[in-house]
C-alpha positions in Angstrom: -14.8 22.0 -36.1 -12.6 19.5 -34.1 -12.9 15.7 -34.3 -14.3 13.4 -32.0 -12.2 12.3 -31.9 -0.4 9.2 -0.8 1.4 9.8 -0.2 3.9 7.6 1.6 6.1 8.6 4.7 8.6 6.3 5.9 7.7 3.1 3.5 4.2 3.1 4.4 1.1 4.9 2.9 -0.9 7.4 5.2 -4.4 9.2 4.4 -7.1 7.9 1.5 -4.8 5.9 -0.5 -3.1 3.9 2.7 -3.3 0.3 1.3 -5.2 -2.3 3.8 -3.3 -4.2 6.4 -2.9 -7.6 5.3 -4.8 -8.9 2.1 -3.3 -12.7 3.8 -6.0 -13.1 6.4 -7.7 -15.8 6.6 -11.3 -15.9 6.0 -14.0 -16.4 9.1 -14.5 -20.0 9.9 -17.2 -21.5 7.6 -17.0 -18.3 4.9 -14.9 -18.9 1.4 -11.5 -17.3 1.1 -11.8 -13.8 -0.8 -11.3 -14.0 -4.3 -8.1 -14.1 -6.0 -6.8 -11.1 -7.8 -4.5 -11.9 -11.0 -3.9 -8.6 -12.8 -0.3 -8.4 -14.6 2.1 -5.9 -14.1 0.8 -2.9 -15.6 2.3 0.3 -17.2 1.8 2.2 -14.6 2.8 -0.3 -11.6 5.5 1.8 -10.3 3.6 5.4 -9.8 0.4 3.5 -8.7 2.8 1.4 -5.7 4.3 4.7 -4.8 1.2 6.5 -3.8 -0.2 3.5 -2.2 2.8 3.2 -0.4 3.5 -0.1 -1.3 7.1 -1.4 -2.2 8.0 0.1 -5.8 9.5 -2.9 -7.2 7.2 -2.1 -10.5 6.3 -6.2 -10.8 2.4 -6.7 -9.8 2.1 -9.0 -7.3 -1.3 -10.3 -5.3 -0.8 -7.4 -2.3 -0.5 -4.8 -5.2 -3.5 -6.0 -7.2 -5.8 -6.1 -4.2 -4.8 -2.6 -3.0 -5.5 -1.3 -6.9 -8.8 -3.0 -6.7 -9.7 -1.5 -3.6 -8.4 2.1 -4.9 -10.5 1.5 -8.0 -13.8 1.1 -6.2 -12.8 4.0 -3.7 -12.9 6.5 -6.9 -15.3 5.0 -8.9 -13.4 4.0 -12.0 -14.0 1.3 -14.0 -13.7 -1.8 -14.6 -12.3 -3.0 -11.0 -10.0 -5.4 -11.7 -6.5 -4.4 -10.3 -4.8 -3.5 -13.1 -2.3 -0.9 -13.1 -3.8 1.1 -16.2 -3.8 4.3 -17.3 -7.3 4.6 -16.7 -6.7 4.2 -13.3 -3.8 6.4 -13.0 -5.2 9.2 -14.6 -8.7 8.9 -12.5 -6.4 8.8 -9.6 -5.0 12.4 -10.7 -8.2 14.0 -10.8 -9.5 12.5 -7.2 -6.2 13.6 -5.6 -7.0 17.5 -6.7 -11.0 17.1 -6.1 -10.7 19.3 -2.8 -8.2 21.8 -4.2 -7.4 21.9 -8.1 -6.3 25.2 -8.0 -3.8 25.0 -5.1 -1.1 26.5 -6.9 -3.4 29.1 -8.1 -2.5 29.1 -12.2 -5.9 29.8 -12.5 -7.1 33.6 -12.2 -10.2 33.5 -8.9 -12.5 36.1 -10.2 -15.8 37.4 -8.5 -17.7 35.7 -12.0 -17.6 31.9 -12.9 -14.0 30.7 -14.4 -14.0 27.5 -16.1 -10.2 26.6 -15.9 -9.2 24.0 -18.0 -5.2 22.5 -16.9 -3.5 21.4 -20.0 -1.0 19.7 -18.2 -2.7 17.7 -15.9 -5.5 17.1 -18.9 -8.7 18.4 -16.0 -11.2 20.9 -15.9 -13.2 22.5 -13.2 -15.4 25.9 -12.7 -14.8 28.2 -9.7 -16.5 31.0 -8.8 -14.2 33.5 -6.1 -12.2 30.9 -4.0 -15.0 28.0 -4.5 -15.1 24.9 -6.6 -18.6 24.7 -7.8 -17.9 22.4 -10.9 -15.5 19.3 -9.1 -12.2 18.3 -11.6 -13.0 16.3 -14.4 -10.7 14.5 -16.8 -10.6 15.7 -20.3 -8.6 15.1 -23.8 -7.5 18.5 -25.5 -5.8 19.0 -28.7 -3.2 16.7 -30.3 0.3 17.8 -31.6 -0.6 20.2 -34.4 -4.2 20.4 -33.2 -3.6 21.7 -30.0 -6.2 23.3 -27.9 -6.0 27.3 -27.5 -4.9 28.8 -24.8 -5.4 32.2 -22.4 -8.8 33.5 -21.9 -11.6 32.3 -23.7 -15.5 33.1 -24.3 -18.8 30.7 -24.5 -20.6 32.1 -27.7 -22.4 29.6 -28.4 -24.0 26.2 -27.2 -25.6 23.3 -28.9 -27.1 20.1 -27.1 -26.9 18.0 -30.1 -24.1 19.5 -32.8 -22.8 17.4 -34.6 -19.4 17.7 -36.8 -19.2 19.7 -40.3 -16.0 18.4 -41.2 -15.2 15.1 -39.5 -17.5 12.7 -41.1 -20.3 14.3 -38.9 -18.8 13.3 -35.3 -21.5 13.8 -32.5 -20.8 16.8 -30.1 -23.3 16.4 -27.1 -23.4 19.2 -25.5 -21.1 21.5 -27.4 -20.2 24.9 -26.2 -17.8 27.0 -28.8 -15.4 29.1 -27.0 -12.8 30.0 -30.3 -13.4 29.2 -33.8 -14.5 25.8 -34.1 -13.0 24.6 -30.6 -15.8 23.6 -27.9 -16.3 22.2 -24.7 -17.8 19.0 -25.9 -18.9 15.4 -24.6 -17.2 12.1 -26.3 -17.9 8.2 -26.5 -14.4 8.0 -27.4 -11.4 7.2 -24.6 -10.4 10.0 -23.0 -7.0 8.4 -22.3 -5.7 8.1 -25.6 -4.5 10.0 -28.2 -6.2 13.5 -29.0 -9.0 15.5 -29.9 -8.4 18.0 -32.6 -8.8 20.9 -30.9 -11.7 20.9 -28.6 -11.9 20.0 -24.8 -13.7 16.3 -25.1 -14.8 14.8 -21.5 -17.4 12.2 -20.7 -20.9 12.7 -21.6 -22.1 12.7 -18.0 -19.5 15.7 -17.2 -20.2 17.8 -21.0 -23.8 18.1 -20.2 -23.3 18.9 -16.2 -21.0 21.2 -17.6 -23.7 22.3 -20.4 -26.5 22.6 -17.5 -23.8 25.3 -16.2 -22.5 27.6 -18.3 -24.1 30.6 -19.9 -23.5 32.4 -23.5 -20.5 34.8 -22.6 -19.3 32.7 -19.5 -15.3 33.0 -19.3 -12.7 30.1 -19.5 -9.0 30.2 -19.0 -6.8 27.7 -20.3 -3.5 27.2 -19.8 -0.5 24.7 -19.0 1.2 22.2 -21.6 1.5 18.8 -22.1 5.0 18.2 -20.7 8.1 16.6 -22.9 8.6 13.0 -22.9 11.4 11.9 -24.9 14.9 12.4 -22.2 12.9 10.2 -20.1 13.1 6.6 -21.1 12.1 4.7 -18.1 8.2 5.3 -16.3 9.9 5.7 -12.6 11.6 8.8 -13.6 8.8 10.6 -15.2 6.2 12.6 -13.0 2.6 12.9 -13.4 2.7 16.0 -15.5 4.7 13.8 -18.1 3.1 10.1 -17.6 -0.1 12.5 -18.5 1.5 14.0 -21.6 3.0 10.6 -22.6 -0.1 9.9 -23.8 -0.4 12.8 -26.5 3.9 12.4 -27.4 3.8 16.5 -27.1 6.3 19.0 -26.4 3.5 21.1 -25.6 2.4 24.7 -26.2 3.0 27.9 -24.3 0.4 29.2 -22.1 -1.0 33.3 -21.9 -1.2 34.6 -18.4 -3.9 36.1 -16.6 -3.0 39.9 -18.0 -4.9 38.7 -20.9 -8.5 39.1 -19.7 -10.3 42.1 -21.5 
């Protein structure tokens, strides 16, 4: 068993992420000023300024910390506080792809469900034909020597309330096996660091959605890799596939293609 373990054009952001106009008005006669936002510079200042379209010096100042507060509370992360996190980047990820994970169509469309689950981006969701029916989630696959299996992959079996053989008895809400020991499973734990020993871990909330879902013999496919980290020395260079992967220190795994469905 496994362990429990934007867009800017021209200088100036357009669409969802566009930061507001000026965070320096002054506050209607006879109302207090808003309050003061004091984040520090974060790790991940410099991707989080480029998609709001703010200017990429990667120092937080109070213009950047109001515009990651807002962001925060636009895709309902938590704790809204400005802070250039990884928690925050990595939510970011998964509301960017919300309308179209699957846009560069890795992810065989079938007439039956698919659970695809994107090793490389670290997100699951469930189509059916060309429809989402199961939004992107974030999730935490397999560490380095642990790592998650890939290609097509069966649901046998499904347990509400398993709880780990081998890892000091770990809870597993809502585990569904889909190879060996590795399951779809719900975790306590941060998503956002380190890695599971196999399995697909993913909030609580998601797991048992996901749980409600799926049936015994329901198909997954998963595929990607976590992305190579060590040529790249400074954040700015590094694109969201690595900034994800930095976060496991993988090289990655290869993935099977779609010619492996039986």
């Amino acid at each position: 068993m496994c362990a429990l373990l934007v867009l800017a054009t021209g200088g100036s952001a357009v669409g969802l992420y566009a930061a507001p106009a000026s965070h320096a008005a002054s506050a209607p006669e006879g109302e207090p000023p808003a309050a003061e936002c004091d984040a520090e510079t974060g790790p991940y200042q410099w991707q989080l300024e480029k998609k709001l379209g703010l200017p990429q010096d990667g120092r937080m100042s109070g213009e950047d910390c109001l515009a990651i507060k807002e962001l925060q509370e636009r895709i309902g992360t938590t704790p809204v506080n400005g802070a250039a996190d990884l928690r925050t980047y990595r939510m970011l990820l998964v509301f960017e792809v919300r309308e179209n994970p699957n846009a560069a169509k890795e992810c065989p469309v079938k007439s039956y469900r698919v659970t695809c689950v994107d090793l490389s981006r670290q997100i699951l969701w469930v189509q059916k034909e060309d429809k989402v029916i199961f939004a992107p989630v974030p999730i935490r696959s397999g560490r380095p020597g642990l790592e998650t299996r890939t290609g097509w992959q069966r649901v046998y079996q499904k347990n509400k309330t398993f709880f780990s053989t081998i890892y000091d008895n770990a809870p597993m809400p809502y585990s569904q096996f889909f190879n060996g020991g590795q399951a779809l499973h719900g975790t306590e734990v941060d998503l956002f660091q380190s890695g599971s020993a196999g399995c697909v871990n993913m909030y609580v909330k998601d797991a048992k959605r996901l749980f409600d879902l799926l049936e015994i013999g329901d198909r997954l496919y998963i595929y990607g890799r976590k992305q190579p980290i060590r040529a790249l020395k400074s954040t700015a260079a590094k694109n969201d596939d690595q900034l994800v992967g930095e976060g496991f220190g993988s090289d990655g795994i290869p993935a099977l293609g779609p010619e492996q469905l039986d």
